[in-house]
C-alpha positions as CSV (number, residue, x, y, z in Angstrom):
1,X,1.2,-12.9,-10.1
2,X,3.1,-12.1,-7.1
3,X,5.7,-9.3,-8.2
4,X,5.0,-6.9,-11.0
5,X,7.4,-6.6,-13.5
6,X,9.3,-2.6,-13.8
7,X,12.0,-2.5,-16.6
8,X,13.7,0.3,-14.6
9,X,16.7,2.2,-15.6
10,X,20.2,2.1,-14.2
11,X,19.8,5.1,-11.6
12,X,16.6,3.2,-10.5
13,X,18.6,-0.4,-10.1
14,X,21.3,1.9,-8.6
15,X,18.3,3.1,-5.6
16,X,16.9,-0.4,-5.3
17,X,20.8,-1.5,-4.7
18,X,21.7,0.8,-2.0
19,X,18.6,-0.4,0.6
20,X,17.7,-3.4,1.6
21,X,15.0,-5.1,0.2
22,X,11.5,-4.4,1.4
23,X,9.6,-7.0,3.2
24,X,6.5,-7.7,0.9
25,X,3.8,-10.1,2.1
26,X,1.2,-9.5,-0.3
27,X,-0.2,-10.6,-3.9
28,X,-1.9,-9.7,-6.5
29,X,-5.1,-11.9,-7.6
30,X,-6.5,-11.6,-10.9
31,X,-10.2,-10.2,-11.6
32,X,-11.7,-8.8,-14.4
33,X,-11.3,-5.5,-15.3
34,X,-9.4,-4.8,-11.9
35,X,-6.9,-6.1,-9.4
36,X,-7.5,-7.9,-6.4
37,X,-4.7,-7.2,-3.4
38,X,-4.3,-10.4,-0.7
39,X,-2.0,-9.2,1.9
40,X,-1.3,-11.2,4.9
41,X,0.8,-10.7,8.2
42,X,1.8,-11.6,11.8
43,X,-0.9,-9.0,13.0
44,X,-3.8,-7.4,11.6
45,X,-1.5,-4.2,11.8
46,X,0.6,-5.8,9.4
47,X,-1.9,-6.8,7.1
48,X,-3.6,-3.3,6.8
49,X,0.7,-1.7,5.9
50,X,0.9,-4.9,3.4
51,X,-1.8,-3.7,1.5
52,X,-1.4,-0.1,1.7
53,X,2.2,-1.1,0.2
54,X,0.6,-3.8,-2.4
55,X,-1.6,-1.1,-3.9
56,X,1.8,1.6,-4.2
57,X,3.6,-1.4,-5.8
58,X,0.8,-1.7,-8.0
59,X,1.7,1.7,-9.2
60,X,5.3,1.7,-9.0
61,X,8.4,0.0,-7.8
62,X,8.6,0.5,-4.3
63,X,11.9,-0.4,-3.9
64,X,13.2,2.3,-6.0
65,X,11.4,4.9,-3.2
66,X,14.1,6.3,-1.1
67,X,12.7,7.1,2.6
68,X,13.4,10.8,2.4
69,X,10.0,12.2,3.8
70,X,7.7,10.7,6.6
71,X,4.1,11.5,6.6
72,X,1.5,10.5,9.1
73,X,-1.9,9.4,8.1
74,X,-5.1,8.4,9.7
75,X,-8.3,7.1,9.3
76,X,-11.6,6.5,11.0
77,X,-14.5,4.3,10.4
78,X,-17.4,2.8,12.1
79,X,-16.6,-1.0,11.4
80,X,-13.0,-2.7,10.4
81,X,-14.2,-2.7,6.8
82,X,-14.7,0.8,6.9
83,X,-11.7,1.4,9.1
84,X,-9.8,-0.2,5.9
85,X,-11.8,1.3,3.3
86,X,-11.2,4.6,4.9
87,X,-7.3,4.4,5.6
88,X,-6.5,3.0,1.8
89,X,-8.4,6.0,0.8
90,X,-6.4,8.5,2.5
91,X,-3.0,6.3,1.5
92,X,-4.1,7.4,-2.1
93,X,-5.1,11.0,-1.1
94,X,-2.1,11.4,-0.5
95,X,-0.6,9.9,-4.0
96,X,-3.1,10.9,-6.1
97,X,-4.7,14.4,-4.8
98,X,-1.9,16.2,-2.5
99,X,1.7,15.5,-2.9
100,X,2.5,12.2,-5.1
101,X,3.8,11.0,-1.7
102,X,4.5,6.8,-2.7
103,X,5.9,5.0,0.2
104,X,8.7,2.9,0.7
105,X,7.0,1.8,3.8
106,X,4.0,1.9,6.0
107,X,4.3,1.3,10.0
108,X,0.9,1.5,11.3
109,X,1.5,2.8,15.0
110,X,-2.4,2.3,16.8
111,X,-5.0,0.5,15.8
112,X,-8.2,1.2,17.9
113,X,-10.8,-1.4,17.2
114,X,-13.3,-0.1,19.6
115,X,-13.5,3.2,18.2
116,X,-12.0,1.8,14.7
117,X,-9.1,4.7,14.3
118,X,-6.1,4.3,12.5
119,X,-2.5,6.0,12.8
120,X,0.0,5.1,10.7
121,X,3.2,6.7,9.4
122,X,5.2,6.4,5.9
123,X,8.6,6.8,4.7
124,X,9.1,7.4,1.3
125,X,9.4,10.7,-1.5
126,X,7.1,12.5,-4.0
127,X,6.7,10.3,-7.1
128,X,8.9,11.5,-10.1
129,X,8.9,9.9,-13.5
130,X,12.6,10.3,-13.6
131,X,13.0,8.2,-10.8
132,X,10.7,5.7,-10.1
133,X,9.1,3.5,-13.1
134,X,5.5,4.2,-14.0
135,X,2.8,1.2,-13.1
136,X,-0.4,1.4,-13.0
137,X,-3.1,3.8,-11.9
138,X,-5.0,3.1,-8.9
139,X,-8.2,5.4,-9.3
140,X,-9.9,4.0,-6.2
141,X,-11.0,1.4,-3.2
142,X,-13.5,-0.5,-3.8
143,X,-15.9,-2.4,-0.9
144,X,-16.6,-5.3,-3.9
145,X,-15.4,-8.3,-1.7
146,X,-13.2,-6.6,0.9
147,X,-12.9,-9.1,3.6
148,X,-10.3,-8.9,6.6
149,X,-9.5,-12.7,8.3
150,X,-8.0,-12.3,11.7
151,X,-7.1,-16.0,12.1
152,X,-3.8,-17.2,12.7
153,X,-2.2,-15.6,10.1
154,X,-4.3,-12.5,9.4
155,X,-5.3,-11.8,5.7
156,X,-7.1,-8.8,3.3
157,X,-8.8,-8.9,0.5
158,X,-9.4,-6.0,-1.6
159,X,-10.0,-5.0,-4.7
160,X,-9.2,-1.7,-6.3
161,X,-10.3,0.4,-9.3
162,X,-7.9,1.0,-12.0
């Protein structure tokens, strides 16, 4: 199931019309009891805002986020799957325990693999009811089969508690 389905109102439709469309290279893979988010991209980089961005359109529509606000996140770790653990985590801190902040996009801007840090910056708005269409909950990351490919065209793996 690659796009989940929102039956969104005419003031949402009316948002999702006036930007363009937001470039989604990601999946959702069915497990039991949760979900399991493949992103993919031309760079690891990519990869880790794909599925920062899969798990907010797990929970809403993304596209009806208007980029009002721009937060800066970061993340540390002592391996990449930490690093990823780590940086989802604070993507839902963010959502879930400060502000509501969702996303319309995520640009991460370093990537330190030697030290495995993470800065990354968002554009979006606090989540409102009124305006963006309720999904699903994401209550947490989970390490259950995390896996990050860095092939040709790098890929994640992770699946997350709802």
């Amino acid at each position: 199931m690659d796009e989940r389905y929102y039956d969104l109102s005419e003031a949402q439709k009316a948002v999702r019309a006036k930007y363009p469309p937001v470039n989604k290279k990601y999946e959702y893979l069915d497990h039991t009891a949760d979900v399991q988010l493949h992103s993919w991209g031309d760079t690891v980089e990519e990869a880790f805002e794909q599925v920062v961005m899969a798990m907010f359109g797990y929970m809403t529509d993304i596209e009806t986020v208007q980029p009002l606000i721009t937060i800066e996140v970061e993340a540390e770790g002592h391996d990449m799957l930490s690093l990823l653990y780590n940086f989802m985590a604070e993507w839902l801190y963010r959502f879930s325990a400060e502000m509501f902040f969702v996303p319309r996009e995520v640009k991460v801007i370093n990537l330190d693999r030697i030290n495995y840090k993470i800065r990354s910056i968002g554009w979006g708005e606090e989540f409102d009811l009124a305006k963006h269409p309720q999904g699903t909950e994401v209550k947490a990351i989970t390490y259950s089969a995390m896996q990050i490919h860095e092939d040709e065209t790098p890929q994640i793996f992770v699946i997350i508690d709802i």
